[in-house]
N, C-alpha and C positions, 0 to 999 in steps of 0.2 A: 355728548351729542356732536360739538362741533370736531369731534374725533372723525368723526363718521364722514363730514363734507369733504369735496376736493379744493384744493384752493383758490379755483376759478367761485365754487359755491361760495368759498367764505369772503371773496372778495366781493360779491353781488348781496350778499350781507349786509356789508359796510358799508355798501352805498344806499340800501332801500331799507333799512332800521334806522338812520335819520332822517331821511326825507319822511318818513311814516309820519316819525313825532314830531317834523316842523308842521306838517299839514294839521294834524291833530291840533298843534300849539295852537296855530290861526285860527282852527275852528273856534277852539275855547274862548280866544278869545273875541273874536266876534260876538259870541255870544257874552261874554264880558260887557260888551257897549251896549248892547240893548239892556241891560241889566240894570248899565249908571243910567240911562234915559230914564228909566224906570224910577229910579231910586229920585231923580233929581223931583219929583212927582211927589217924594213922599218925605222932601226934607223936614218938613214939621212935625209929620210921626216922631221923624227918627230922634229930632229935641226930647219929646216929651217921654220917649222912653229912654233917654239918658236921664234922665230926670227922676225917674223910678228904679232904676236899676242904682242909680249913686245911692237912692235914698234906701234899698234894700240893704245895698252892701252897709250903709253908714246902720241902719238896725243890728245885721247880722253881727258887727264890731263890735257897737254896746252894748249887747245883751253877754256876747263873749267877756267884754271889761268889766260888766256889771256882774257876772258869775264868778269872776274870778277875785271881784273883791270881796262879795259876798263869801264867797271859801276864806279869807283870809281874817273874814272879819269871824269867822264861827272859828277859825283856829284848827291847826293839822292837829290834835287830838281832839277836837271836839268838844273840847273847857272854854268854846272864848263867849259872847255875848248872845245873848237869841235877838238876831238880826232878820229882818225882815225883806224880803226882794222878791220884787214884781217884772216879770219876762216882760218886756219893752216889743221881743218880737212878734208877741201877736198880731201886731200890723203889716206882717209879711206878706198874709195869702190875698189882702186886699192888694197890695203890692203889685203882687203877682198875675190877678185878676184880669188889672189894669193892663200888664201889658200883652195878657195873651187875646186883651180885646184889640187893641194894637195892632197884632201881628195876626190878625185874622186871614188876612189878603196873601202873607208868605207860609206857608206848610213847614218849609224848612225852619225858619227862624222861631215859628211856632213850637215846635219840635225842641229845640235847643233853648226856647226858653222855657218848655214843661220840664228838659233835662233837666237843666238850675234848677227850677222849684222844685224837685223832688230830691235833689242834694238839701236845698236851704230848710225842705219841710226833716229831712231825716234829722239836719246841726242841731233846729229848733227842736226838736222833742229828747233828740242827746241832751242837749241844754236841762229839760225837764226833769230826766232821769236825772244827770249829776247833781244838779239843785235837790232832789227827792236823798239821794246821797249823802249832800253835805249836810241834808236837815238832820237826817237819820245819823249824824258821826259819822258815816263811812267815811270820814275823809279822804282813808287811802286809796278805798278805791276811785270816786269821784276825780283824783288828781289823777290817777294810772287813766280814765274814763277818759277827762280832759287833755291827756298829754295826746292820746290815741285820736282824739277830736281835731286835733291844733291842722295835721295835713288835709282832713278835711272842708276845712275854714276853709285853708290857702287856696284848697283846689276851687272852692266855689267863689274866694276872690279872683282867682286867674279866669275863672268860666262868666263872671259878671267881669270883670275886665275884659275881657275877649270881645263879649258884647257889647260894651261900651266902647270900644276900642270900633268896632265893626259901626255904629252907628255912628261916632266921628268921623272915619272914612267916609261912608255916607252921606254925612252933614256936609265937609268940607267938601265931595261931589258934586254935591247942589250947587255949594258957592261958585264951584269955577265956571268957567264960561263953556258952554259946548266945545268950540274951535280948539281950546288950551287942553280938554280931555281927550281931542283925537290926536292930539302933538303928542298926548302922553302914550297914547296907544302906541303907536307908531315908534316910538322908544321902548315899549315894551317888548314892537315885537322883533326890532334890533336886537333886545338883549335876547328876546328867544334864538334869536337866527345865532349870537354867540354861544347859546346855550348848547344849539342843536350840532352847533361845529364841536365846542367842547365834547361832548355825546361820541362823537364821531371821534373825535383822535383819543376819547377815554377806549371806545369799542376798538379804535384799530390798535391799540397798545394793547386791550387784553391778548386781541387775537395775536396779536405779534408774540405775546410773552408767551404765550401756548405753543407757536408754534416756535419760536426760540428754543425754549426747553425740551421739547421734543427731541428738534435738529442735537439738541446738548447731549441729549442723551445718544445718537446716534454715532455724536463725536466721539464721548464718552465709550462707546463701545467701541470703537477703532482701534483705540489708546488701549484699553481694556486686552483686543486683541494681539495688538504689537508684542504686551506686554507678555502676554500668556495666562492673564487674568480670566476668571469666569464672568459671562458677559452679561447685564441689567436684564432683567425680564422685557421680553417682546414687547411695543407698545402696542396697544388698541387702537380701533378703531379703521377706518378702509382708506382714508386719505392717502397723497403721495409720500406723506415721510413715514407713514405705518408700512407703506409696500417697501420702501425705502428699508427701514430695518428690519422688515421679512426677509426680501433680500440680502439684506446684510448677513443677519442671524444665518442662514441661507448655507449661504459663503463661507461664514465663520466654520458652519458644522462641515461642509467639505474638506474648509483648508484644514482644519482637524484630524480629520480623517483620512488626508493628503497626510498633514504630519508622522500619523500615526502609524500608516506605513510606512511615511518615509525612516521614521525612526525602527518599525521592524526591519528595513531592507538594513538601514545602516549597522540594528545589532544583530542581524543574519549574515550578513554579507562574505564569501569568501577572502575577498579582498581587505585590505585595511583603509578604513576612510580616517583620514583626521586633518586637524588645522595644525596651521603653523605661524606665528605671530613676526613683525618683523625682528623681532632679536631672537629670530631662529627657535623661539623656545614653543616646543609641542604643547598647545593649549585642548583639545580635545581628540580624543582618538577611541575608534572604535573597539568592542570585545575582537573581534578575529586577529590582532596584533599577537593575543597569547599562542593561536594556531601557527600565524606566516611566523612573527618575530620571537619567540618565545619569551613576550612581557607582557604581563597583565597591563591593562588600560592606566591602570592607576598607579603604577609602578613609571611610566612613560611620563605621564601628565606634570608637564613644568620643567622636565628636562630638555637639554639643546637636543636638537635635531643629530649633532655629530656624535653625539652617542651610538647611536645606532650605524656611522656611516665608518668604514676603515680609513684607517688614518693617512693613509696616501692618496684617500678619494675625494674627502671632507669637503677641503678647500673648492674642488673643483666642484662637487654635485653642492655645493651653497652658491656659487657663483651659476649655474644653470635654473637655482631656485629663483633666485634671484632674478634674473631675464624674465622671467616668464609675467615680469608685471608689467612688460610691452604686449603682453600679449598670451594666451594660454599656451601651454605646451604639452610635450612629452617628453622625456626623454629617461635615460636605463642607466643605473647606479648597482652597485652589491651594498648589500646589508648585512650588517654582523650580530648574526642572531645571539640570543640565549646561549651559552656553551663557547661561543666562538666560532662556529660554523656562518661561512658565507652563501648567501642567495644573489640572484639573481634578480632585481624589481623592477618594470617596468614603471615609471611615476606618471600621474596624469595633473598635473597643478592648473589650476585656478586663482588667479590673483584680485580679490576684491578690494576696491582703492574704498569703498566705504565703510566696511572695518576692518584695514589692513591690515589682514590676513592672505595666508595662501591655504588655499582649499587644496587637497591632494588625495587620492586613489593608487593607492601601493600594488599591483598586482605580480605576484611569485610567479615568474617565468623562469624559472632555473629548471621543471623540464621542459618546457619549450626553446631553451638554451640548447639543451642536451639531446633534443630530437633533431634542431637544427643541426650540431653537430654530426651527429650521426647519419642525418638526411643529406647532408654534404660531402660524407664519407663515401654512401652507397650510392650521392650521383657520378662520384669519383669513380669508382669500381665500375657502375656501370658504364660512364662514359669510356673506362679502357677496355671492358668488354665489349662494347660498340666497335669502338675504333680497332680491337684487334680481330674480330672474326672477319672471316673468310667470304662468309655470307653478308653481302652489299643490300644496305638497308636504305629506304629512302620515302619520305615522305610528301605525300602529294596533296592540292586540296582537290575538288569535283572538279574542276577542269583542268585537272593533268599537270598544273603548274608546281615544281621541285622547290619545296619549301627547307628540305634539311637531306643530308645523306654522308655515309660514315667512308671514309679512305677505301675499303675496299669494293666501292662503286669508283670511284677514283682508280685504282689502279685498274680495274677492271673494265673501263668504258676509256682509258688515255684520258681523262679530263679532270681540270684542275675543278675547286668548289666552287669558283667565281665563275666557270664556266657551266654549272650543273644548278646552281642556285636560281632560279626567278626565269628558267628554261623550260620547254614541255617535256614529259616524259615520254610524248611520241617521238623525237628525237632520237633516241635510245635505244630505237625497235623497229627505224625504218616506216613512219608514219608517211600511207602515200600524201601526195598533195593536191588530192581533192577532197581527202578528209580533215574536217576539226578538230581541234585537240581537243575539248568535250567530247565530241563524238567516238572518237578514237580510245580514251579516256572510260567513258561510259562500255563498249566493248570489251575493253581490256576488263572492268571489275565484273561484269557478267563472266566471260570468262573462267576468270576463275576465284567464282564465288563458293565455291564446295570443291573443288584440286585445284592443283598444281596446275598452271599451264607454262605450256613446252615451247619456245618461237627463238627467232635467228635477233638477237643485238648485233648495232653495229656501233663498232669500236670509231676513235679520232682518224684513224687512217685507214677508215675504209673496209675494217677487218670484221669478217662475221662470227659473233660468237652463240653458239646454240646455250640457251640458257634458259631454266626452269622458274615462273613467275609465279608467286601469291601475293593475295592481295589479304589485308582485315582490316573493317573501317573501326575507326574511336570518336568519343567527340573532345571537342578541347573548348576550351573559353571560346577560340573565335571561331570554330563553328566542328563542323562535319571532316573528317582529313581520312586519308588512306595508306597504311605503313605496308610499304611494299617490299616483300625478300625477294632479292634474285640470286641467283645461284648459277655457278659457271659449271655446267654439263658433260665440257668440254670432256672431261677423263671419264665421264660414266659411258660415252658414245663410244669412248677407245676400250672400254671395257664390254660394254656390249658386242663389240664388235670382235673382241678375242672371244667371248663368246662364245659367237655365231660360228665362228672358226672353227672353238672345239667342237661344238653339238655335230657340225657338220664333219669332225673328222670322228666323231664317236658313230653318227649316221654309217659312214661309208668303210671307218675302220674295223667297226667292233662286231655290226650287223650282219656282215660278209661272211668273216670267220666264226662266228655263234651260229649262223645257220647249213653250215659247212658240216660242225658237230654235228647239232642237232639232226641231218639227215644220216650221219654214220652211226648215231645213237637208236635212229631210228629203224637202220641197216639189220642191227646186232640184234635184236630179238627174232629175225627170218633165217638166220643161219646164214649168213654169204661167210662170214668167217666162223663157224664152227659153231657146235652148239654149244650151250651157256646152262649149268649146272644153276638151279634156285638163286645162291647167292647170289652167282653173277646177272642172274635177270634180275634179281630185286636193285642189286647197284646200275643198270644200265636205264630201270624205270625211275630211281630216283634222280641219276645224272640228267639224263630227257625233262623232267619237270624242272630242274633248279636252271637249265638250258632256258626253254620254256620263260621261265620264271625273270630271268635276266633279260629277252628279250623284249617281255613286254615291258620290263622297267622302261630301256633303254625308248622303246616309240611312245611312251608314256610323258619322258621327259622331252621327247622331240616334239610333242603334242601339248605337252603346257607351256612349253618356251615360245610355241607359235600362238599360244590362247592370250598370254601375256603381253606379247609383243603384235597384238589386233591383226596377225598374219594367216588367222585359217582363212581354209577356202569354206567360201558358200554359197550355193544355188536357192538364193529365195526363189518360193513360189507358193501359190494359193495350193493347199493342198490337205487331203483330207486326214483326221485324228486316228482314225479306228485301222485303217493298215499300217501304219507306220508303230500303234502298239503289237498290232498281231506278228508283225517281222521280229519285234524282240522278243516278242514270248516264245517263236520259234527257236529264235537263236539261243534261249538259255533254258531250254526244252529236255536236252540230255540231260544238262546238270540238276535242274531242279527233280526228271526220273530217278535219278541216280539217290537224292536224298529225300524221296517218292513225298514232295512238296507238292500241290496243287495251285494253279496259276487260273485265276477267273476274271475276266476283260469286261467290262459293262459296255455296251452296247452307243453307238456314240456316231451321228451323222456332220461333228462337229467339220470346220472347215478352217488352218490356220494359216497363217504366212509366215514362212520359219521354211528353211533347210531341214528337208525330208529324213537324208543318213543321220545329220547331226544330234537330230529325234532322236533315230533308233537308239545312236550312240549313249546321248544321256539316259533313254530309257533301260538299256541295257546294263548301265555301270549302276542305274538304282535297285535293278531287280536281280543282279546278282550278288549284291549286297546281300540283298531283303533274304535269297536264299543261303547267303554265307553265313548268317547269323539266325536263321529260324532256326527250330525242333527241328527232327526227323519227323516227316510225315504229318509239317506246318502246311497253313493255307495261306496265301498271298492273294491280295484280291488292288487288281489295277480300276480304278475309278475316275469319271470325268465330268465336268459341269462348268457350265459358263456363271462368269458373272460382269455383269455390263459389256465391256471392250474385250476381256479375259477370257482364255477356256483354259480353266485349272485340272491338271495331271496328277491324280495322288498313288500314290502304291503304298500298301499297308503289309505289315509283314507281323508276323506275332513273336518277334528275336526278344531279348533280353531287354531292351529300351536303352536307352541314351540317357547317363548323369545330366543334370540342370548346367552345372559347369562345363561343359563337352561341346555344348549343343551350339555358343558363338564361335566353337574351334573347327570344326569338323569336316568344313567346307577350306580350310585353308589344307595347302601342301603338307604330304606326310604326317598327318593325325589322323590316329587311332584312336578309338575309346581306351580297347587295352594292347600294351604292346607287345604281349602274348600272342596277337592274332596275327604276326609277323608272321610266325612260326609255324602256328597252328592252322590256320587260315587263307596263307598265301594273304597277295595282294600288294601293291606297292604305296598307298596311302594316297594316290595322286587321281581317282576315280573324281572323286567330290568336286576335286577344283577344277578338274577338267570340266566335270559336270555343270559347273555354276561359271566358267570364263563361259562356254557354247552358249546357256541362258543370256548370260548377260549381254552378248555379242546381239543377240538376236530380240533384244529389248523387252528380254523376259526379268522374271524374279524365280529365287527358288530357296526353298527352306524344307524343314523338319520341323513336326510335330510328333510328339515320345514323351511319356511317362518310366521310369526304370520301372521295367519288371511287366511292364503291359504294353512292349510292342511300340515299331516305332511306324509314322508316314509320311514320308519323304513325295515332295511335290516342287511343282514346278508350273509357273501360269505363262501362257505366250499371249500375246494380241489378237485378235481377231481379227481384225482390220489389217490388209496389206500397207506396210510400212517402205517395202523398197522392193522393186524386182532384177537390180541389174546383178551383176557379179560382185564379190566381193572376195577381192584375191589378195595374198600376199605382197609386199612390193620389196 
């Protein structure tokens, strides 16, 4: 029960379970003094039944002495004299009579002295029976009857003693003086108020020793735990030391289960955990020792530490051991595995001054050794790959400022690193000076965030260098950077420009004399010099096409060098879809007769902004395709349709179709599907790319759609919307 209180309850206990029973005591005994008042009233009663009560007890003795000589005198076999004995006690109930007339006035006293007579009436008729016994010879029994009688007596001597005793008290009540009875009270109730304290430090010792024991056990379970021991059953009850070793128990089953892990991480672990004692000698070590070191646990356990360490190393990695009991540490030793073989260990020690020991964590870095190695190797290569290309490399953060860059920025810009380091890279490119180097910065990666871009460096003395600029961002620890390649131009401009030299001496040298042929070629089939037998017309039609054939290579190439080099000419204007196809369909109108193809236009009030010829031009090179490569007596069908900003140009042709692998070639220079069609075919392979630089000029897009064997549709989408209307010419 008092499990169940708090100890604020059990201390308000101890204070109001003595105060209960002093107040009690006082009552009682209040009631004690009206009592003797009472009593002092009836001091002459209480004479005259001591006077009957002695004179019972003095009957109840003699008739006991008088039975027991009588047995003695008939003899324990029943041979001795015939003796005569008369019970004395019959004067007992008069006796008794007398004092229950007495005690008429007390119910209680009345009560306790019918108890006596009814003890003294059972002794007297025992009496009669054993006398009927000893008459009869029973003597054995009568003596076993008697012996059985004897505590009986006693008791109703101590019970008319009692009485007698109680009416003395009484008596000598009377005698004292009232005043001398309340001195005694008052002594009495002194000794109560000691009683009532003894009470109190008997009750605060129980509760203490309660809760002593408890607390003992809670100790007990501590020590239990240190130990590893299994812990006392939970105590009962809701009080603070029961929460107390709930929590505890609590705790216990945590750190257990803390342990428990901890002991699976330590016999899982890749690593080696174990101890080390101060004379070096390995007192616990985990299983993973047989993985890193090639030693069973138990093979380890009680040997020195320098077992395991090479012997040029020993001294040193015990004196590092040793340090680390200012303080934890780390530091890297080899290990001389199983077999002889060295490793590489990282150590992680712990030094505990309270049971000196060093705690350690062994972990196998031999390849992390050997990546370092290796990672040291390839920043070697790379860093003389850096520093020996050609190509000036340098790295910037977002606002433009040269955080790193390799010697051939350096020879390439006159500037040393000290001069190029912690500088803008507007610097380098002629940054005017109302722009910021963010600003400036920010332009440059738009830019060229998808190509190359193309601008004038300036060098330490002033000197311009045309140089080709990319940018790619990364990120690094400290943030966002930008590795820039630049490129010195310099010899591709002297090379474009020999070039432009030849194309222009191929323009004026080649195109002159081929068309000089071509009209003598053209001559020879009219007769101006004689007529020409079969043979020689079939050799003078073949010579005219391969004429023919060369010329148009020739403006072919003079047409992609200018597509490539953003030098065509072009007249933007709003202008409408449907004539500019009807002019190509005229134009390749014979040829498609000739391989009796049919060409069908869908009907189209579209309206674009684009270079009118440039049209016809790419419409032309798709649909002489489309008729180079259809059947005899194929259908070509030219179609058109907007979508959003778009008016998309398709021409569909029903040729052989285009391989899946072809289809990202076929717009670039000189590719053919097949290189048969050289031959067979005609053509110079340079249609397409001419086709698609004109698109692209004119901020179109254009592709192919083809399955092989079903026909290909070659399109093309322009803008809708007017983008520019001035000229755009050559420079």
């Amino acid at each position: 029960m008092f499990s169940n209180l708090n100890l604020a309850q059990k201390g308000l206990i101890l204070v109001v379970i003595p105060l209960l029973f002093q107040l009690g005591f006082i009552y009682v005994l209040n009631g004690q003094l009206d009592q003797a008042e009472r009593e002092r009233q009836q001091e002459s009663i209480y004479k005259e039944k001591k006077q009957h009560l002695a004179k019972i007890s003095r009957i109840v003795l003699a008739d006991a002495g008088g039975l027991a000589i009588y047995g003695m005198r008939k003899g324990g076999d029943g041979s001795g004299p015939d003796v005569r004995y008369k019970h004395v006690s019959d004067a007992v109930p008069a006796e008794f009579e007398a004092l229950e007339r007495l005690s008429q006035n007390d119910p209680q006293e009345l009560k306790d002295i019918q108890s006596v007579r009814e003890l003294a009436t059972k002794i007297v008729k025992d009496f009669r029976r054993i006398r009927n016994d000893i008459s009869s010879d029973n003597y054995l029994v009568a003596v076993k009857q008697f012996n059985q009688l004897r505590p009986q007596i006693a008791v109703l001597e101590n019970q008319l003693q009692v009485v007698n005793d109680l009416q003395d008290q009484l008596e000598n009540a009377g005698a004292e003086n009232w005043s001398a009875r309340r001195e005694e009270v008052k002594r009495v109730l002194v000794l109560a108020t000691l009683v009532n304290i003894l009470i109190a430090t008997l009750l605060s010792f129980a509760f203490y020793r309660g809760t002593t024991r408890r607390l003992a056990i809670v100790v007990e379970n501590s020590e239990r735990l240190a130990r590893g021991q299994e812990l006392l059953p939970a105590l009962t009850g809701t009080d603070e030391i029961a929460q107390l070793d709930s929590v505890f128990n609590q705790m216990a089953k945590i750190l257990n289960e803390a342990a428990r892990k901890e002991r699976a991480v330590v016999e899982n672990a890749v690593d080696v955990i174990f101890s080390i004692d101060e004379r070096s000698t390995l007192t616990n070590i985990s299983p993973a020792s047989l993985q890193v070191f090639g030693y069973d646990s138990e093979d380890l356990r009680g040997r020195n530490v320098r077992f395991l360490l090479p012997k040029d190393e020993a001294d040193e990695t015990v004196q590092k051991l040793t340090a680390t009991q200012r303080g934890d540490a780390q530091f890297e030793s080899h290990i001389t595995k199983s077999g002889g073989t060295q490793i590489d260990v990282l150590w992680s020690v712990h030094w505990s001054s309270e049971e000196r020991q060093y705690f350690c964590i062994a972990h196998d870095i031999t390849e992390r050794k050997r990546a370092e190695n290796l990672l040291r190797l390839a920043e070697a290569r790379i860093r003389l790959i850096v520093e020996s290309m050609p190509i000036g490399l340098i790295i910037i953060d977002d606002n433009g400022r040269i955080e790193l860059n390799n010697p051939s920025v350096e020879r390439m810009f006159e500037k040393t690193m000290n001069d190029l380091v912690g500088g803008s890279i507007g610097m380098l490119f002629g940054k005017p000076e109302t722009v910021t180097d963010a600003e400036f910065t920010a332009d440059l990666i738009q830019k060229t965030k998808s190509h190359a871009y193309e601008l004038e460096a300036v060098s330490t003395y002033k000197k311009k260098i045309p140089v080709e600029v990319s940018m790619n961002e990364f990120e690094t620890l400290e943030g966002k950077r930008h590795l820039v390649l630049v490129i010195d131009v310099t010899e591709r401009h002297e090379v474009e420009r020999l070039k432009q030299e030849f194309i222009s001496m191929v323009s004026h040298e080649l195109r002159s004399p081929l068309n000089s042929v071509l009209g003598f070629l053209e001559m020879l089939p009219e007769g101006i010099y004689g007529d020409l037998n079969d043979t020689g017309q079939e050799k003078v039609t073949v010579a005219e096409r391969n004429v023919n054939r060369l010329i148009r290579l020739i403006n072919d190439l003079l047409e992609i060098d200018r597509t490539e080099a953003g030098r065509l000419s072009m007249e933007i204007e709003d202008i409408p879809i449907k004539p500019l196809i009807d002019r190509s369909v005229d134009a390749v109108k014979a040829l498609a007769d000739k391989e009796n193809i049919t060409i069908t236009v869908s009907d189209s009030d579209t309206i674009v902004t684009a270079d009118g010829d440039r049209i016809v031009q790419v419409i032309v090179n798709l649909l002489s395709n489309a008729i180079k490569y259809s059947p005899k007596g194929g259908k070509i069908e030219v179609t058109t349709s907007t979508q959003e900003d778009w008016l998309e140009v398709r021409v569909k042709d029903e040729g052989r179709g285009i391989p899946a692998q072809y289809k990202a070639l076929i717009f670039e220079k000189f590719q053919q599907v097949d290189s048969s069609d050289w031959r067979q075919k005609g053509g110079t392979g340079l249609g397409l790319a001419i086709s698609k630089a004109i698109i692209d000029q004119l901020n179109g897009s254009i592709g192919v759609d083809s399955e092989e064997g079903k026909g290909s549709t070659f399109w093309f989408r322009l803008p809708l919307k007017k983008v520019a209307s001035s000229q755009f010419t050559a420079s």
